[in-house]
LOLOLO-58280 format. One record per residue: x, y, z of N, C-alpha, C in turn. Coordinates in pm, whole numbers, padded with zeros to 5 digits, always signed. Layout:
BEGIN
XYZXYZXYZ ...
end
This chain:
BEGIN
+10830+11514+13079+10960+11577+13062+10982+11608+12916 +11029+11685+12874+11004+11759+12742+11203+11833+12755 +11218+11779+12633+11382+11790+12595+11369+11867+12477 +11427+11966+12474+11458+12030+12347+11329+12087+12310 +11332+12207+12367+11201+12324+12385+11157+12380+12217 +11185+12270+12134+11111+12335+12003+10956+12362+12049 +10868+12410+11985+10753+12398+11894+10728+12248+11832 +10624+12147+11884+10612+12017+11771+10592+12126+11669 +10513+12228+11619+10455+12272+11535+10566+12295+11406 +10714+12354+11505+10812+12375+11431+10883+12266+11327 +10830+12111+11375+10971+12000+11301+10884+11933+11192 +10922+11940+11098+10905+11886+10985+10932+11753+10972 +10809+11625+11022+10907+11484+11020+10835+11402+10893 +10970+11351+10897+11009+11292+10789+10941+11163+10778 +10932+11076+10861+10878+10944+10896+10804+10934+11008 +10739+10827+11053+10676+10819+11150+10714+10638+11185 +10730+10608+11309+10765+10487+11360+10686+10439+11473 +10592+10386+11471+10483+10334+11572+10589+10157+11649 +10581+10228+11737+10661+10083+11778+10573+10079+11962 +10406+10084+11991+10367+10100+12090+10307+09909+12112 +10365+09934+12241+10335+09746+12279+10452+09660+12271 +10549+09666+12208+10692+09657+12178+10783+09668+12304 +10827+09569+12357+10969+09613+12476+11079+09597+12438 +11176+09655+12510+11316+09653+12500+11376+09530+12451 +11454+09507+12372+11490+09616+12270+11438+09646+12120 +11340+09575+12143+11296+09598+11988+11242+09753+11924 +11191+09829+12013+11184+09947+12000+11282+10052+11934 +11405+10034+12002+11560+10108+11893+11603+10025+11821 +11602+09897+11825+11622+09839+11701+11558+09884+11567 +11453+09916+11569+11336+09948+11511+11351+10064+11426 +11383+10151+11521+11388+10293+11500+11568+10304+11449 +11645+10262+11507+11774+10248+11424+11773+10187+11288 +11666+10100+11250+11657+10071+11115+11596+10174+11049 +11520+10216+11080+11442+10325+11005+11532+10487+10994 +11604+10503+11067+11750+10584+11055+11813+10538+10958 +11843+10434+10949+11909+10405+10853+11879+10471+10697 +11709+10449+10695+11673+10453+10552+11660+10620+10477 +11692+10702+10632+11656+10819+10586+11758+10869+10524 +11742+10992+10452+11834+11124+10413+11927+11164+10511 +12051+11214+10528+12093+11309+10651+12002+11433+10671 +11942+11475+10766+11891+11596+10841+11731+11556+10845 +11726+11400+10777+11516+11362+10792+11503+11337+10932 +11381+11357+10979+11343+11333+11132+11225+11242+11109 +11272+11187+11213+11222+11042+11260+11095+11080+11404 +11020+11073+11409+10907+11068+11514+10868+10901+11523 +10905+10898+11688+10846+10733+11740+10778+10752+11803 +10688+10671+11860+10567+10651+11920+10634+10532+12055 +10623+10504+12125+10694+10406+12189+10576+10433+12337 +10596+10263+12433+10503+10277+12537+10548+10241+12610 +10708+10166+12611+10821+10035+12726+10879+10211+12761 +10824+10194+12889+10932+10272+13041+11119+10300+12970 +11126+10182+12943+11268+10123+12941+11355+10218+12812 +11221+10294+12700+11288+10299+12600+11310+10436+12612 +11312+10502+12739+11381+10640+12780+11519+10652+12753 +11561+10523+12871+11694+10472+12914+11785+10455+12735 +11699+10376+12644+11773+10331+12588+11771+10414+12480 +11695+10525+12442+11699+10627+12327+11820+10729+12377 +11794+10781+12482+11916+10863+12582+12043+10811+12546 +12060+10692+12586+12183+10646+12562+12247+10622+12419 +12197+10586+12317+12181+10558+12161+12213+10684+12112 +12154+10799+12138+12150+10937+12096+12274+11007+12173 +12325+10972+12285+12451+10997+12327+12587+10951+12276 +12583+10809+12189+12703+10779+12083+12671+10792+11969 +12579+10851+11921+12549+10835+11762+12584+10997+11702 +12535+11003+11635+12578+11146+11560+12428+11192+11532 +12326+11138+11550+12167+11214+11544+12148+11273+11691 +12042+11368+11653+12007+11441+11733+11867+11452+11820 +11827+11419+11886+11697+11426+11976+11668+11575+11978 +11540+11615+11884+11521+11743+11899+11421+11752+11996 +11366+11680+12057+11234+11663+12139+11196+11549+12234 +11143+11529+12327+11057+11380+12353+11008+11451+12489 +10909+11390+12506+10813+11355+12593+10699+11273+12631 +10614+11270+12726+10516+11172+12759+10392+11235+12734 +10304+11217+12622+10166+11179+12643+10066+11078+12607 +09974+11097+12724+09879+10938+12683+09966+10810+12684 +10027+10791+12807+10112+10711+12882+10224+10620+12695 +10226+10726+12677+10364+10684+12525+10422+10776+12527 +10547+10769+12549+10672+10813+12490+10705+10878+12363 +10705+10975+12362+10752+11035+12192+10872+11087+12148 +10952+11034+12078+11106+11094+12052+11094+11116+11882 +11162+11257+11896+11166+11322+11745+11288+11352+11695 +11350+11245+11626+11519+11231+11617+11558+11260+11481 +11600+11405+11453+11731+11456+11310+11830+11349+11275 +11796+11279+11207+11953+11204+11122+12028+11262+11130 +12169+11225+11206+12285+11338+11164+12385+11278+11025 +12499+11314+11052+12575+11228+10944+12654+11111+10988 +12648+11034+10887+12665+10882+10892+12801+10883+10903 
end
């Protein structure tokens, strides 16, 4: 399933966050720290492999002010490519 029909080719990321082997919740914990450290508008690319961290990026990205420009599944991991919005 593929959200937000960019081009990978198109996003310029900023960081990279390997959080594969990792379950809930340490995965957005993870990746909410590393939000933290960025610029407003840096993108964040995670790597993730917990089922679970669909549920919980979806939801995170639904009260926050960043943006999910992307995610999908390959090679049974999860990939979410998230714009810092403003703090």
């Amino acid at each position: 399933m593929a959200i937000g029909m960019m081009n990978n080719n198109d996003i310029t990321v900023t960081a990279l966050l390997d959080v594969t082997d990792l379950r809930c919740p340490l995965p957005l914990l993870k990746a909410k720290r590393e939000l933290n450290g960025l610029s407003e508008g840096g993108v964040l690319k995670v790597i993730a492999t917990d089922p679970g961290s669909k549920r919980d990026f979806s939801a995170y990205i639904e009260h926050s002010n960043h943006e999910m420009l992307c995610t999908f599944e390959e090679n049974s991991q999860f990939i979410y490519i998230i714009k810092k919005g403003v703090v």
